[in-house]
N, C-alpha and C positions, 0 to 999 in steps of 0.2 A: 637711164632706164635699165639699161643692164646691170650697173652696178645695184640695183635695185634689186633686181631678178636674185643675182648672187647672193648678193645678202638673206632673198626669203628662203632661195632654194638649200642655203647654208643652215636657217635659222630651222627649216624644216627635219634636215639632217642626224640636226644635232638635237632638236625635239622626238625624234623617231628612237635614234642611239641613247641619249641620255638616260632613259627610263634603264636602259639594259646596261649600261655599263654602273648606275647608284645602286642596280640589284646585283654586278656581278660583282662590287666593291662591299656590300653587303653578306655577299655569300663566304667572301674571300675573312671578310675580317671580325664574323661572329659564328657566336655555336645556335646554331635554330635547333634547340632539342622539344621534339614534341609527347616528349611519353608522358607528362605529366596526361596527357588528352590520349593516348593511345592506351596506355596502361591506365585509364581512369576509376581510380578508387580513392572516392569524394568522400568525407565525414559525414554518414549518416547519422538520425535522429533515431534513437529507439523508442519504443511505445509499451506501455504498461498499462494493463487490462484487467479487469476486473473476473471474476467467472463468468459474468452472464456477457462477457465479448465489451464492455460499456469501457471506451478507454478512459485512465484513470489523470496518465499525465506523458507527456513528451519530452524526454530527455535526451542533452542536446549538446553541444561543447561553445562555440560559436556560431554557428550555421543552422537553422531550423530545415531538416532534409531530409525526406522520404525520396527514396529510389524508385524510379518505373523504368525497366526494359522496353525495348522497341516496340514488344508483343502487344503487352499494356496500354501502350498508347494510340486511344481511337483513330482509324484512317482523318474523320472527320478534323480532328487538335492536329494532323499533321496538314490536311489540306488547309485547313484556316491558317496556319500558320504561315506558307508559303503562300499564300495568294495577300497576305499584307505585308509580308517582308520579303517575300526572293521566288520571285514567281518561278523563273527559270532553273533553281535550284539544282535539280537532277541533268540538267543538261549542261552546265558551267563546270569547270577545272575548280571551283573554290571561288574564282575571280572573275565577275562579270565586265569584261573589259568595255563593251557599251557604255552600259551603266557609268563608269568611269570618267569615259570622253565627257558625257553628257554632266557628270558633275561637276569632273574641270574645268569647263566652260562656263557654268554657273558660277564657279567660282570663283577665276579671271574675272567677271566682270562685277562680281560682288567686290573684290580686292581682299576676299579673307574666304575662309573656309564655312561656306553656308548652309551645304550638301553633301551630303558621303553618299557612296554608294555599296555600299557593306553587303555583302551575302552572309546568310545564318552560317557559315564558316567564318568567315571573316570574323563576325560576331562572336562566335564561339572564342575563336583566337583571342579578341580582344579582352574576354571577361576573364581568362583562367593565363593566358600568359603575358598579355600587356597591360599597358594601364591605359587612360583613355585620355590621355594628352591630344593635342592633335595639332602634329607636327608632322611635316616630311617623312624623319626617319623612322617614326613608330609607323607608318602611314606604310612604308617600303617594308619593315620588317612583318605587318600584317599581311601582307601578300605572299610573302617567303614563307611565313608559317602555314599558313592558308592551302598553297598548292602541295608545302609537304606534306601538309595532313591528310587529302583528298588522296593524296597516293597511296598514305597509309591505312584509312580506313572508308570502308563502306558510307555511301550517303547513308544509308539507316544507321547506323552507329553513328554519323554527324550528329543526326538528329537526336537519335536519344541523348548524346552527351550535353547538345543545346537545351532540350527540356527538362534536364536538369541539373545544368550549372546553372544557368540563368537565374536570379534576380526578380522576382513578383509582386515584390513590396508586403507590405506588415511583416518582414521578418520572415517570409518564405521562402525559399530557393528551391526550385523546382517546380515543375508542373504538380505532380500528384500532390505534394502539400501544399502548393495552392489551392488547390481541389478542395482538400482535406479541411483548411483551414476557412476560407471563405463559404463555401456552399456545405460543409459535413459530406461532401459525396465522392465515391471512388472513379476512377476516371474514369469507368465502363457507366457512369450513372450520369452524365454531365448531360445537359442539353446543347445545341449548338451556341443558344445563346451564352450560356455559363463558358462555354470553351472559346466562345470571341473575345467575351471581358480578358479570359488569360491569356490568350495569344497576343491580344493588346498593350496587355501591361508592360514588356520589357522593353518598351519603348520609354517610357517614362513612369518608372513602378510607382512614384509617388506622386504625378499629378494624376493616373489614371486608377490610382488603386481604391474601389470600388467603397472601401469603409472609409476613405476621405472625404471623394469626391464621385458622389454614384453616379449623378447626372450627365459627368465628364466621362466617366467610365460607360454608362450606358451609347454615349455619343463614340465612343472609339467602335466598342464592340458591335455599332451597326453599321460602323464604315467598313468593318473587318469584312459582315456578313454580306454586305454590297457586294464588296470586291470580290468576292467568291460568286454572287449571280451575276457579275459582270462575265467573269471568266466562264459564267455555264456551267459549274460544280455543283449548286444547288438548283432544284426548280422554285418555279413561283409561289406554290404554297409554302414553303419550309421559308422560302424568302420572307415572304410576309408575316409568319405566323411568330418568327425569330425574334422579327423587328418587333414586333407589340409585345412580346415577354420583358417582365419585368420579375428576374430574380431573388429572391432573398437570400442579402448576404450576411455573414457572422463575422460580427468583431470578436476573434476569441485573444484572451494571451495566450504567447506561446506555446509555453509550457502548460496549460490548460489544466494542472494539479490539483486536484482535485481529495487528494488523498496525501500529506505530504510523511506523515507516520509511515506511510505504506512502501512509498520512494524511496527515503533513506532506510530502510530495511532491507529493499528488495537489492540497492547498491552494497550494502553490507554484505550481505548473501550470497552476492556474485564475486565481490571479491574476495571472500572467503572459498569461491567455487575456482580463483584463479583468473578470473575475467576481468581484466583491467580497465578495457575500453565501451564501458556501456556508453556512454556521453558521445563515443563516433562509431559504434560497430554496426548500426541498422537491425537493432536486436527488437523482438517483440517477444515480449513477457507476459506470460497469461498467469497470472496470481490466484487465490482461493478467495479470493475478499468478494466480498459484497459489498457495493455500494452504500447501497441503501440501508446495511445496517451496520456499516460504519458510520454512516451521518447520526445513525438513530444513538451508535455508543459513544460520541463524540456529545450529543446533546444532552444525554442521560447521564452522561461525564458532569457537562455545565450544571445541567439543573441539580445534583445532590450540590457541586459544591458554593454554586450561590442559594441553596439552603444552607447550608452551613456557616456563610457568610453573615447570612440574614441571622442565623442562630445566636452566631457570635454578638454582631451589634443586639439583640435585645439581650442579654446576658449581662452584656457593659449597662445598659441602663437599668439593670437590676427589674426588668421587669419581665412578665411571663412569658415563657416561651413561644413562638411561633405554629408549634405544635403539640400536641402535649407528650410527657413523659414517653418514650417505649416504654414494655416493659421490657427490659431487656435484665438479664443475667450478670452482664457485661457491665453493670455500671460501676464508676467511683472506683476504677482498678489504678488509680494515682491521676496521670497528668498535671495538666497549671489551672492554674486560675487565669492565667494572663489571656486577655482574648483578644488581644492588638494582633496574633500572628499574620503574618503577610505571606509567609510561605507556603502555605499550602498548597497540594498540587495534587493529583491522580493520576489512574490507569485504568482502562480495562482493556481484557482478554476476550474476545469470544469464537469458540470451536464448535466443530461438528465434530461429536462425540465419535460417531463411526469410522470418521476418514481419516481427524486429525487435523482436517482443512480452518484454517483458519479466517473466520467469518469477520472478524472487526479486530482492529486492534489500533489501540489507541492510546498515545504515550503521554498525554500531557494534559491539562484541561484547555489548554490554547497553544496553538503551537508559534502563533507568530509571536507570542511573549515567550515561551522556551521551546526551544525542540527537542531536550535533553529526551531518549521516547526509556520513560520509567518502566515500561511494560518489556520492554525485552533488556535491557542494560541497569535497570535498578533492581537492587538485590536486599530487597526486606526481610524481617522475620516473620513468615506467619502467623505467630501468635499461633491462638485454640485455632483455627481453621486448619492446623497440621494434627490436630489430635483423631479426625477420623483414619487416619494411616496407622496408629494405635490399635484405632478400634478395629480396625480392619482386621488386622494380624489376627487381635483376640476371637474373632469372631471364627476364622480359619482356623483358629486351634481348638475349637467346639464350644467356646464363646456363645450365650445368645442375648438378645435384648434382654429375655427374661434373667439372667446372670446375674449375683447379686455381688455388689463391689464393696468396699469398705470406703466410707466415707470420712474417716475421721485425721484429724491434724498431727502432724509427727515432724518432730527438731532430727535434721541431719546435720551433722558434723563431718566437714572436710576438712583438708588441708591445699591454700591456693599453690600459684604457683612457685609460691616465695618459703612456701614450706607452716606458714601462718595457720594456726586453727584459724574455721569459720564455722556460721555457725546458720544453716538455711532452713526459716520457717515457712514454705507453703501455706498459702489460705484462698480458699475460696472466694470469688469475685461478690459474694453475696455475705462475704464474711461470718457464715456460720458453718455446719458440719450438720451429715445426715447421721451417721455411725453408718449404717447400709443403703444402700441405695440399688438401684436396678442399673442395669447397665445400660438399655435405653435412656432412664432419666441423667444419668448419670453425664451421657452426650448430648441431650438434649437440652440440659442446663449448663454443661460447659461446668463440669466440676471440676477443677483442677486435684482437688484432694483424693478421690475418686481413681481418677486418671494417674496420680502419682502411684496408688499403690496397687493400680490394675500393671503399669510397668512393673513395678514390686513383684508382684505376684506372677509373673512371665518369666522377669530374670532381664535385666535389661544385656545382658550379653546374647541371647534366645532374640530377643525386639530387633536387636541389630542387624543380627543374624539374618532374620526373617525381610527387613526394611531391603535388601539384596534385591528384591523380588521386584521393587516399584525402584530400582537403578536411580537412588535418591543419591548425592553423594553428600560428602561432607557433613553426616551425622554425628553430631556430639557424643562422645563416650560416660552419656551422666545424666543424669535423672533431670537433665533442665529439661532433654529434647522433648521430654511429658508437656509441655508447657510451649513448644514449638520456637526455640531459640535460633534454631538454624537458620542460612542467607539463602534467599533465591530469590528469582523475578516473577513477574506474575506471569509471564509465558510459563516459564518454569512449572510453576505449581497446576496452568491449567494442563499442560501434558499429564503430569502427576496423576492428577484428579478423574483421567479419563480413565482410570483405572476404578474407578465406581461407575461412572456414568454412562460405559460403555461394558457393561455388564461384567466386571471383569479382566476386562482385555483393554492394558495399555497403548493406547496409539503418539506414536511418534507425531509432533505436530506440524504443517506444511504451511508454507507461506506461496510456493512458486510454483505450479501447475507443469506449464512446461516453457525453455526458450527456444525459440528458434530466430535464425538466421539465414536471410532465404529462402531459401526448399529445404535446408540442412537443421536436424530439429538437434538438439544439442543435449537438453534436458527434458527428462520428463517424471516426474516426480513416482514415485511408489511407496505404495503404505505399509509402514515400519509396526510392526505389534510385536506387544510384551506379555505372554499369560500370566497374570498374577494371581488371581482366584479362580473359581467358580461362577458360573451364572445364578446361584443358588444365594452363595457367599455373600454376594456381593449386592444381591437382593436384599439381604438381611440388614447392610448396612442402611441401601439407600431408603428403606423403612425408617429407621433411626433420624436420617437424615431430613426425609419430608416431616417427621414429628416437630424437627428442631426448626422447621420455618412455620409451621402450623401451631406451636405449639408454646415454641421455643425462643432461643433468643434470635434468632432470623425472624420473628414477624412480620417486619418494615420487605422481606423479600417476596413475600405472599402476592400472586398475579392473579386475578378472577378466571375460573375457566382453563387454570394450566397447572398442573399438581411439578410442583418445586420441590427439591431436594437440597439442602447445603449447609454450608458451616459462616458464622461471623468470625470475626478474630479481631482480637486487640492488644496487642502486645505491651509490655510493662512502662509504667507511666504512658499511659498512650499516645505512644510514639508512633504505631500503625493500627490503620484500621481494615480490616477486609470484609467481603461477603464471597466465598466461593458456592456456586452454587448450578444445578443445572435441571433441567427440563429433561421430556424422553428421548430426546434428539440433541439438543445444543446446551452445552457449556459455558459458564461466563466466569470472569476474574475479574474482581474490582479491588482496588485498593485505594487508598489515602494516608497520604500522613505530608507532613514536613520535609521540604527537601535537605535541610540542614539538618536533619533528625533527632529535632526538637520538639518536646510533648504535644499534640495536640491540647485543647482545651479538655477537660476530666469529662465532659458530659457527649465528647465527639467520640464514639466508639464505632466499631464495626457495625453494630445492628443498629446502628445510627446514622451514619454517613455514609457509607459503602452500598446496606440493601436496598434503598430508595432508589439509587442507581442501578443497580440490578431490576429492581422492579419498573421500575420506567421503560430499562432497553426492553422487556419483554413483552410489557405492556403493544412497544412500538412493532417490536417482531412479530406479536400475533397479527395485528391490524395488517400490516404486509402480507404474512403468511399463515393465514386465519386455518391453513390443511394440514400444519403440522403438527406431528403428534400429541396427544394432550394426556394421555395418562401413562403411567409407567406397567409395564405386560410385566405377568410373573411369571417366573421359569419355571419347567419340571421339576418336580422335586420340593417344593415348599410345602409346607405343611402349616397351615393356620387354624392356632390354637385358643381360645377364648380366656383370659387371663383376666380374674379381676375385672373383670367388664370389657376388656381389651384386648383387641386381634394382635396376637403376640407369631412371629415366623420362626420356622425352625427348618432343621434339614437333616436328611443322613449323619454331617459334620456335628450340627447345631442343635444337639436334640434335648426335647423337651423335660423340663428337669420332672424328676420322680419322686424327692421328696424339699420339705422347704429346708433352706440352708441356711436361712440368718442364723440361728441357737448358736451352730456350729461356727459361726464367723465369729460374732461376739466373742466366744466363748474364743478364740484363738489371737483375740487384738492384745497387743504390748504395749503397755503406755508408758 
């Protein structure tokens, strides 16, 4: 019996000691470093927004994570939290030694480990520095960590770093983005019930997580809300009112991209701004975009080019077109006959003329087939849609519509760069010649013949000179630039552009509003302007300009109820096609051609494929936004003259001629 005694009171001894000398064998022979948890700076998610606040997508490295400080997080998600995992919380070292005994003992008689007794420390420990084996010594070193962390930081700093490192399932880590992600709500928005579903799940994020398994999930989050009236945290209403909610939850993807044109832009942007870590820095980017009229230029995208698709195949079966003829100006300027093309693809631009902000932009006709975004990285020719920067100039130099130009066909001889005579005839898209023409019609039909000897007649060294003004670069030194041969993107040209459409005054174009990080705003965007004309000037053109959709080869751009301004373009063997064009407020850029920069079909021109698409997005933008502006205001300073049966503009600059000038032309042409 005593040998008995000895034995227990031994077994006792060395049960009491043991624990303390595997911790002090522990302390002695590893490094317990806890700053990853002391110093915690987790890989945030950043967020990208549209103007109206509407997020657009969450970008992300690994980790789906929204950050909330302690402040953020309702008393309520902190009480539910502790009343289903570690009641005692604030009154424990880290280590609930009770709890322990009481597991141990379960477990001896289980013969395996069937019960933890983990505190939201412990827990914390377990997810950011151990793995979750469950063995002895992970079991000893969680406790080491555990009470060194308690020393080193605040219970409220426990917690916040628990809600969120933690693990919520579909992909969330963190309280706030589960919030975010499940219910659309901020954490100051949650009901109790919504915040027992969350406090529940890190117990088992994928049997309780709510878009699996609701009913399992709703059954957790009322034991939560129990154990909170058991404790006397909540009263009996809120008890019962908890219990009978039934929330509705979101299955969203992660990344909830919405916009992916917009994404790799807005990534682009930032690394050019030097910003390497959008994907972990917890950045949120408020963009100029619009939603909802990028969906509209993403479909107005689709629908010109499966009309043109549709075009294509009746063409192949040699029978009538789907629609009939345009008239357009633009026809039969070369291309193929081949109508098997498969490459075909698009762009559009669209701005707010006043700010610069850009409203829709859209690189591709499908993105999940290419993401190649032609709109800001593809660099086309113009075509005639560069020739109102021509007219521009001539109209600043006392130029007016009523102006009369020479219309007639002329052989220049060069020599390339090999030293080779050549030998370049200009002609007319319509293959004839006026001799005189007006300088309104002149632009309104897209004369090329016209247009070469209005260059002519400036001095193409004076054009160059003058193009300074609209910070074009890489202008041709030679009478092709008449004909718009130069490379740029369609971003490119809608900045250009806003140099009509915005009366004059070029604005720099903006994709990024402002970023912040934190409380710390880092960016914030400001509007760049170029004075290039006149409000007078510049009037005079966009007069020209509405003729050329009204009138001209833009008709396919014409909107019911909204007076349009713009130019088509089709550049040689039609290889591109455009519509630039703009309303009293916003700006649009279309384009089309072949990504391999191979002819379109000869009948696919700009005032064919391109203003459909412009007229659809505008179609969709008035229906949106039936309040904006609809007619174009005329400046101080114009003077409207009745010509010929026609309201012809003029200005101080642009003044009305006094006597007629053709004789005089004629009489000066060299043939």
């Amino acid at each position: 019996m005593k040998i008995l005694s000895k034995m227990f009171f031994t077994l006792l001894i060395f049960g009491v000691i043991a624990p303390f000398l595997a911790i002090g064998y522990y302390l002695k022979n590893y490094e317990f470093d806890i700053s990853e948890l002391v110093d915690y700076k987790p890989a945030m998610t950043s967020r990208i927004y549209d103007r109206n606040g509407e997020k657009i997508a969450n970008v992300f490295d690994e980790k789906h994570r929204y950050y909330a400080a302690f402040n953020e997080i309702p008393p309520r998600a902190v009480e539910a939290l502790l009343a289903i995992e570690d009641t005692t919380f604030f009154e424990h070292p880290g280590v609930n030694i009770d709890a322990i005994f009481r597991a141990l003992i379960k477990d001896i008689k289980a013969g395996k480990m069937v019960e933890g007794a983990s505190t939201i420390t412990q827990q914390l420990v377990k997810n950011k520095l151990l793995t979750r084996e469950k063995k002895i010594s992970r079991k000893i070193k969680e406790l080491i960590f555990s009470m060194r962390l308690e020393m080193a930081l605040t219970k409220e700093e426990i917690v916040e770093r628990y809600l969120n490192e933690i693990y919520f399932g579909h992909g969330y880590y963190g309280i706030k983005t589960a919030a975010d992600g499940y219910f659309h709500k901020e954490l100051n928005n949650l009901t109790l019930k919504e915040i027992a579903i969350l406090v529940g799940l890190p117990k088992a994020p994928s049997t309780y997580a709510p878009t699996k398994n609701y009913e399992i999930s709703m059954g957790r989050a009322n034991r939560v809300i129990s154990r909170m009236y058991e404790l006397g945290w909540i009263d009996e209403p809120t008890y019962k009112s908890s219990l009978s909610e039934s929330p509705k939850v979101y299955d969203d993807t992660l990344t909830q991209n919405q916009a992916p044109f917009i994404v790799d832009e807005v990534a682009r942007i930032m690394r050019d701004m030097g910003i390497e870590d959008l994907k972990t820095g917890g950045y949120e980017i408020h963009t100029t975009i619009d939603l909802k009229l990028q969906e509209a230029g993403q479909e107005s995208l689709k629908f010109a080019y499966d009309a043109s698709i549709k075009r294509l195949k009746e063409y192949e079966k040699k029978t009538a077109p789907v629609q009939s003829e345009p008239e357009s100006d633009e026809e039969d300027v070369g291309g193929t006959d081949d109508t098997g093309n498969t490459l075909l693809n698009g762009a559009l631009v669209s701005v707010e003329s006043q700010t610069g902000d850009i409203l829709a932009l859209v690189g591709s006709v499908d993105y999940k087939v290419n993401s190649f975004n032609r709109a800001t990285q593809g660099r086309r020719q113009p075509g005639s849609s560069f020739k109102p920067f021509i007219y521009q100039v001539a109209i600043d130099l006392g130029y007016s519509g009523a102006s009369q130009l020479v219309d007639i066909a002329k052989t220049y001889v060069y020599k390339d760069s090999n030293g080779e005579e050549k030998k370049w005839q200009p002609k007319n898209y319509e293959r004839g010649y006026n001799g005189i023409v007006s300088l309104r019609e002149a632009l309104v039909h897209s004369n090329n013949l016209a247009t070469i000897n209005l260059v002519n007649e400036i001095g193409l060294a004076q054009l160059i000179k003058e193009f300074k003004k609209f910070d074009i670069r890489d202008v041709p030194n030679d009478l092709s630039l008449s004909l718009g041969t130069l490379s740029m993107s369609p971003l490119d040209l809608a900045k250009y552009y806003t140099s009509f459409s915005n009366y004059g005054v070029q604005v720099q174009t903006n994709l990024i509003s402002s970023i912040e990080k934190g409380a710390n705003n880092i960016y914030e965007k400001t509007i760049s302007t170029r004075e290039v004309t006149t409000p007078t000037q510049s009037f005079i053109l966009t007069s020209i300009l509405k003729d050329v959709v009204e009138r001209g080869t833009g008709r396919n751009a014409r909107v019911n109820g909204l007076e349009i301004a713009g130019k088509t373009g089709t550049t040689n063997n039609n290889v591109d096609g455009w519509f630039v064009g703009y309303s009293p407020s916003i700006e649009t850029v279309v384009w089309f051609g072949n990504d391999d920069n191979s002819p379109m079909y000869r009948r696919e021109t700009g005032g064919r494929i391109a203003a459909p698409a412009f007229a659809r997005y505008y179609q969709k933008l008035l229906a949106l936004y039936p309040q904006i502006p609809r007619k174009f205001e005329k400046p101080e300073g114009i003077i409207d003259i009745e010509i010929n049966g026609k309201t012809e503009y003029f200005s101080d600059t642009s003044k009305p001629p006094r006597r007629e000038d053709t004789p005089d032309l004629m009489e000066e042409l060299v043939f």
